[in-house]
VEXBAVEX-936504 format. One record per residue: x, y, z of N, C-alpha, C in turn. Coordinates in nm, 2 decimals. Each point is the difference from the previous one (the first is absolute). Layout:
+--------+--------+--------+--------+--------+--------+--------+--------+--------+
|    nc1 |    nc2 |    nc3 |   cac1 |   cac2 |   cac3 |    cc1 |    cc2 |    cc3 |
+--------+--------+--------+--------+--------+--------+--------+--------+--------+
|      X |      Y |      Z |      X |      Y |      Z |      X |      Y |      Z |
...
+--------+--------+--------+--------+--------+--------+--------+--------+--------+
//
This chain:
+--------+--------+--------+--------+--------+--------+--------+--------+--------+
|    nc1 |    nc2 |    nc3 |   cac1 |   cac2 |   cac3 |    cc1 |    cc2 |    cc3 |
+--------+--------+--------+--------+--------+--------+--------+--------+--------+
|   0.30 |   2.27 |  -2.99 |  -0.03 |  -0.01 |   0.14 |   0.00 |  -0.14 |   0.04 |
|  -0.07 |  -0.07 |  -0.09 |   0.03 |  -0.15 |   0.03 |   0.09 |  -0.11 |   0.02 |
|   0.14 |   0.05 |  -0.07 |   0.16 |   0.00 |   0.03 |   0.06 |   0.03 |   0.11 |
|  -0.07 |   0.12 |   0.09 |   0.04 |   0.03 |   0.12 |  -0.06 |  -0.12 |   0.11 |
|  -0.17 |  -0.04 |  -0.02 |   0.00 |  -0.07 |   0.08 |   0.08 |  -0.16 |   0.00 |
|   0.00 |  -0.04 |  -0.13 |   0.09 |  -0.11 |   0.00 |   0.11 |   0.00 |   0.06 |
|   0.10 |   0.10 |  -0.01 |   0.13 |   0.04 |   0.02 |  -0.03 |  -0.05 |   0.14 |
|  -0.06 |   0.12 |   0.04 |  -0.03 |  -0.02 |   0.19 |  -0.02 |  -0.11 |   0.06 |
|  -0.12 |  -0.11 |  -0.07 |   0.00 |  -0.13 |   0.04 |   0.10 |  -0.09 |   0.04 |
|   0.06 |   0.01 |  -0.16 |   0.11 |  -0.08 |  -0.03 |   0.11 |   0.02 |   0.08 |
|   0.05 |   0.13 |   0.04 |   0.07 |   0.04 |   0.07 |  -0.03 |  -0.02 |   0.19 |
|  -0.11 |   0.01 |   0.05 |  -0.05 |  -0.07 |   0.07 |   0.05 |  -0.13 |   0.03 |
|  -0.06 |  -0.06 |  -0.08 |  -0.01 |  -0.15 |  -0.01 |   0.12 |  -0.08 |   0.06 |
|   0.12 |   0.04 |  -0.13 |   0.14 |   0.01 |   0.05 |   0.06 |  -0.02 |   0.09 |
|   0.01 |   0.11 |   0.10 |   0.03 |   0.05 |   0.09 |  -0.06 |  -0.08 |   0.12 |
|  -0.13 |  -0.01 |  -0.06 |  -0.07 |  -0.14 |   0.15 |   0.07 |  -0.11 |  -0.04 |
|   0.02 |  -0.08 |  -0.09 |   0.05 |  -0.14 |  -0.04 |   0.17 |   0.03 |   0.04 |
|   0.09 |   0.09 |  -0.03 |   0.12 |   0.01 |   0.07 |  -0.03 |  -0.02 |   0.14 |
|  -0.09 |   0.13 |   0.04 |   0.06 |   0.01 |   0.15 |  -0.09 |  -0.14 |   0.10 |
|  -0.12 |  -0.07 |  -0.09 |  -0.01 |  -0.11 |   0.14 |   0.10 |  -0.11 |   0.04 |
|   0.10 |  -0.02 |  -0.06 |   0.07 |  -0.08 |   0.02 |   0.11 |   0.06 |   0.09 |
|   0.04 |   0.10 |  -0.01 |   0.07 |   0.08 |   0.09 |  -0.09 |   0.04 |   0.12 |
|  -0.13 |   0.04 |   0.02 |  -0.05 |   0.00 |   0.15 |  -0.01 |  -0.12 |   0.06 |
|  -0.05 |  -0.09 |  -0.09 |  -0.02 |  -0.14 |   0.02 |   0.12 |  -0.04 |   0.12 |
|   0.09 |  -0.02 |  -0.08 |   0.14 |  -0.05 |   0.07 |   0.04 |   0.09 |   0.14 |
|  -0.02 |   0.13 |  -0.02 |   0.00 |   0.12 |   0.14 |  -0.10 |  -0.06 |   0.12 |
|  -0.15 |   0.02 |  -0.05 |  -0.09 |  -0.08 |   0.10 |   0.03 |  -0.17 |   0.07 |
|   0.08 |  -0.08 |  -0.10 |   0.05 |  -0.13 |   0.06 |   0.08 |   0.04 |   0.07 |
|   0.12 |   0.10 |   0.03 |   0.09 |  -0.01 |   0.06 |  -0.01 |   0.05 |   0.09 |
|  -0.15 |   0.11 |   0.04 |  -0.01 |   0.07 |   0.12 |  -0.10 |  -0.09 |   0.10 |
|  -0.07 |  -0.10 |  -0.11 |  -0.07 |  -0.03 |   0.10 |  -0.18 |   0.07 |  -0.03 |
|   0.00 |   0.10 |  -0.07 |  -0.14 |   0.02 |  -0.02 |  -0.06 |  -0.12 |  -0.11 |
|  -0.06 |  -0.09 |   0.10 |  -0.07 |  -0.09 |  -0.13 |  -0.13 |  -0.02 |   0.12 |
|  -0.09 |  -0.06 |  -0.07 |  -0.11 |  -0.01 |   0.06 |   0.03 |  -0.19 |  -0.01 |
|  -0.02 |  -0.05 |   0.10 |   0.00 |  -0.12 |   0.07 |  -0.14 |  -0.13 |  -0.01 |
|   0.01 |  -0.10 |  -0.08 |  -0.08 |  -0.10 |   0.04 |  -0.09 |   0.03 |   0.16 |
|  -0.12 |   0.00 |   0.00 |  -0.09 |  -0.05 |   0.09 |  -0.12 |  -0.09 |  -0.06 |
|  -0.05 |  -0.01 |   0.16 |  -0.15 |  -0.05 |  -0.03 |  -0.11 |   0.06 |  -0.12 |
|   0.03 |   0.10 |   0.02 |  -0.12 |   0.10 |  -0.10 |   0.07 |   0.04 |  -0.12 |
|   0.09 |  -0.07 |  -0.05 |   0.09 |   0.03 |  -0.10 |   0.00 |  -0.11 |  -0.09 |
|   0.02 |   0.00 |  -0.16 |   0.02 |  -0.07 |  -0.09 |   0.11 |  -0.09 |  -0.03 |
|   0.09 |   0.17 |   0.00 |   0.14 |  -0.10 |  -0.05 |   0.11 |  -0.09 |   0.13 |
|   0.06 |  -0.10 |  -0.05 |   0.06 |  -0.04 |   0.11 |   0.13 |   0.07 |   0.03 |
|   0.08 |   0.07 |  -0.11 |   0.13 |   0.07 |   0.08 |  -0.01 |   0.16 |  -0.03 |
|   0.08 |   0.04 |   0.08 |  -0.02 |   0.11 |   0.01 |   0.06 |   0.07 |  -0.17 |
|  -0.10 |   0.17 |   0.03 |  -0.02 |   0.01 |  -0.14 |   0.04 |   0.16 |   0.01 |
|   0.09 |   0.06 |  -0.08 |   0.05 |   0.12 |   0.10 |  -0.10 |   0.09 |  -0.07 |
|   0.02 |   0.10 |   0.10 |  -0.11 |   0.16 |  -0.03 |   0.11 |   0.05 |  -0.09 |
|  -0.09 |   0.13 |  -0.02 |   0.15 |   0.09 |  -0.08 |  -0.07 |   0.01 |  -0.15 |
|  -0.08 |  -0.07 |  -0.06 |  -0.05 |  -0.01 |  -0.18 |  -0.06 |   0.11 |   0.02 |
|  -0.05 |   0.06 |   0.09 |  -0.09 |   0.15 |  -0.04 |   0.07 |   0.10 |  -0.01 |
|   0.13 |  -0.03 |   0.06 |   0.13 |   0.14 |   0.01 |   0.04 |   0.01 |  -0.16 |
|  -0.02 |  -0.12 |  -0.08 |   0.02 |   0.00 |  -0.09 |  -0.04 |   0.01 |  -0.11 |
|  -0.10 |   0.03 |   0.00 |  -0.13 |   0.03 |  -0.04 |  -0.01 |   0.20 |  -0.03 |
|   0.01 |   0.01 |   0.12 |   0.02 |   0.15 |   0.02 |   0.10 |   0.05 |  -0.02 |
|   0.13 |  -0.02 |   0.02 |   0.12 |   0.01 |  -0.04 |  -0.02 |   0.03 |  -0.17 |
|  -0.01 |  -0.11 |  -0.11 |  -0.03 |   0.04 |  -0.12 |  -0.12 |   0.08 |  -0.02 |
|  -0.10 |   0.04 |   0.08 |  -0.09 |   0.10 |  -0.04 |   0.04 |   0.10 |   0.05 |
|   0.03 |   0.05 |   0.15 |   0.08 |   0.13 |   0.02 |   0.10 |   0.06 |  -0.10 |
|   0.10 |  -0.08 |  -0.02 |   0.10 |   0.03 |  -0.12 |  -0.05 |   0.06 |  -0.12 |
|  -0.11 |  -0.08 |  -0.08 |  -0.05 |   0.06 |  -0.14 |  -0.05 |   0.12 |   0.07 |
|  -0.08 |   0.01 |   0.10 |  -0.02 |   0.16 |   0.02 |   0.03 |   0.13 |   0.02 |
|   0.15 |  -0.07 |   0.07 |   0.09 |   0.09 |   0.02 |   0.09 |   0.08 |  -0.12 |
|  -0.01 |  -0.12 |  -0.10 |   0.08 |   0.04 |  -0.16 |  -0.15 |   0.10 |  -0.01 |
|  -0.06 |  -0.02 |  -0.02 |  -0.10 |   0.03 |  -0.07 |  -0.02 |   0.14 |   0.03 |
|   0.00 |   0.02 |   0.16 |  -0.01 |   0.17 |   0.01 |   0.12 |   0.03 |  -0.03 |
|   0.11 |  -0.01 |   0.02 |   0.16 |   0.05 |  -0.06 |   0.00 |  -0.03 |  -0.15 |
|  -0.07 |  -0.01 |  -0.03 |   0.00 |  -0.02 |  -0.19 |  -0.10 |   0.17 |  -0.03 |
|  -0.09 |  -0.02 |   0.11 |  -0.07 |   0.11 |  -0.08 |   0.03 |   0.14 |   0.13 |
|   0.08 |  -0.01 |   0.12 |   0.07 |   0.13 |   0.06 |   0.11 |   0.04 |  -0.16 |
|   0.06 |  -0.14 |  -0.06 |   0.10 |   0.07 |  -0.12 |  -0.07 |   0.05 |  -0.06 |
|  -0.12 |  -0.02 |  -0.05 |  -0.06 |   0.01 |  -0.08 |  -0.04 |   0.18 |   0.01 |
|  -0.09 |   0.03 |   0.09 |   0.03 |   0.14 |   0.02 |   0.11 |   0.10 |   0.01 |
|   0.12 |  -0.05 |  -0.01 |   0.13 |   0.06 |   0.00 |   0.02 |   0.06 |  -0.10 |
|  -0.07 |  -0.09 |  -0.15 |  -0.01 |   0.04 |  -0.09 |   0.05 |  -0.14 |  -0.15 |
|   0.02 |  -0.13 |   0.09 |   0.04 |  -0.10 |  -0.04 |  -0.08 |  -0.09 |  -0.06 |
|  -0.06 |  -0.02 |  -0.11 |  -0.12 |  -0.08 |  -0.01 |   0.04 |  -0.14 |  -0.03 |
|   0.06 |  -0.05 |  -0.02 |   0.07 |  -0.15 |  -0.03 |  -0.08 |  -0.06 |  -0.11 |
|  -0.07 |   0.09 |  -0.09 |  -0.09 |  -0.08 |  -0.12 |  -0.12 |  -0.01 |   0.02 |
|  -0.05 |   0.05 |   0.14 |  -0.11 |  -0.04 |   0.04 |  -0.10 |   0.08 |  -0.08 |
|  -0.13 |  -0.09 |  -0.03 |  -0.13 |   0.08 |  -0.09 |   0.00 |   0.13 |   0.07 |
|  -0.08 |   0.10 |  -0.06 |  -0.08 |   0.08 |   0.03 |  -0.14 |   0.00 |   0.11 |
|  -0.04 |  -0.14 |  -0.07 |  -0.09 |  -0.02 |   0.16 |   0.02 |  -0.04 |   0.11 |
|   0.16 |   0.00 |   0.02 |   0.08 |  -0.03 |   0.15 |   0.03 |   0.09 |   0.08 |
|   0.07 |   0.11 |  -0.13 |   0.09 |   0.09 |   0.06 |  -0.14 |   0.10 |   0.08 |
|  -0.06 |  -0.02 |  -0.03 |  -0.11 |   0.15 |   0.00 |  -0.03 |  -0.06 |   0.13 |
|  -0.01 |  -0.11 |   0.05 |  -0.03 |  -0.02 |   0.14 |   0.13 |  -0.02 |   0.13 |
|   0.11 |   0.00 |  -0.08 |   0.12 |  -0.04 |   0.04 |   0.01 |   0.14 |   0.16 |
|  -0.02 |   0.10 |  -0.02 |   0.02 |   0.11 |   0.12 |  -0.10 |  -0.03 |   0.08 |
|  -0.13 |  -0.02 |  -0.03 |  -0.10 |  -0.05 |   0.12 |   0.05 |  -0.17 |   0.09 |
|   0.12 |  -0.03 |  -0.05 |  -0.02 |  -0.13 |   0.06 |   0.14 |   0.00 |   0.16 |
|   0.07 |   0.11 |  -0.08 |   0.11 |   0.06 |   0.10 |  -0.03 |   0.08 |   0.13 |
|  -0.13 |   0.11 |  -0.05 |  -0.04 |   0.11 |   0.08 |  -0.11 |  -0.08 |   0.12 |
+--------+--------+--------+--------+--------+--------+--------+--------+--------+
//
């Protein structure tokens, strides 16, 4: 069980470190950045967008995760323990 959560982190993780450099560059180019003020720290603008990315690798591991275990009730177990599969249909329904 503790393989699955690593997997998912790590896989996570990933997926955030790819994709902020690709929202990054999207938010510079649109213009969504949050702007130098008075009430503000930094001096140049610093773009939004890191939470999309954030979410982005966490949505994703989730999405594997229930299409790992909808196969999973199909009749597909991928190796997975015994104490996975047995919860694998409550996690689809």
């Amino acid at each position: 069980m503790t393989w699955i959560l690593l997997l998912a982190g790590l896989g996570s993780f990933l997926l955030a470190l790819v994709s902020v450099p690709i929202v990054r560059r999207i938010s510079t180019r649109t213009g969504f950045l949050d702007h130098p003020g008075p009430r503000k720290i930094h001096a140049t603008p610093i773009p939004y967008g890191g939470g999309l990315s954030v979410a982005l690798g966490f949505l994703a591991v989730m999405a594997a995760g229930l299409a790992g275990a909808w196969l999973i009730t199909r009749g597909t177990d991928f190796g997975l323990p015994a104490s996975v599969l047995r919860h694998a249909r409550g996690a689809v329904t």
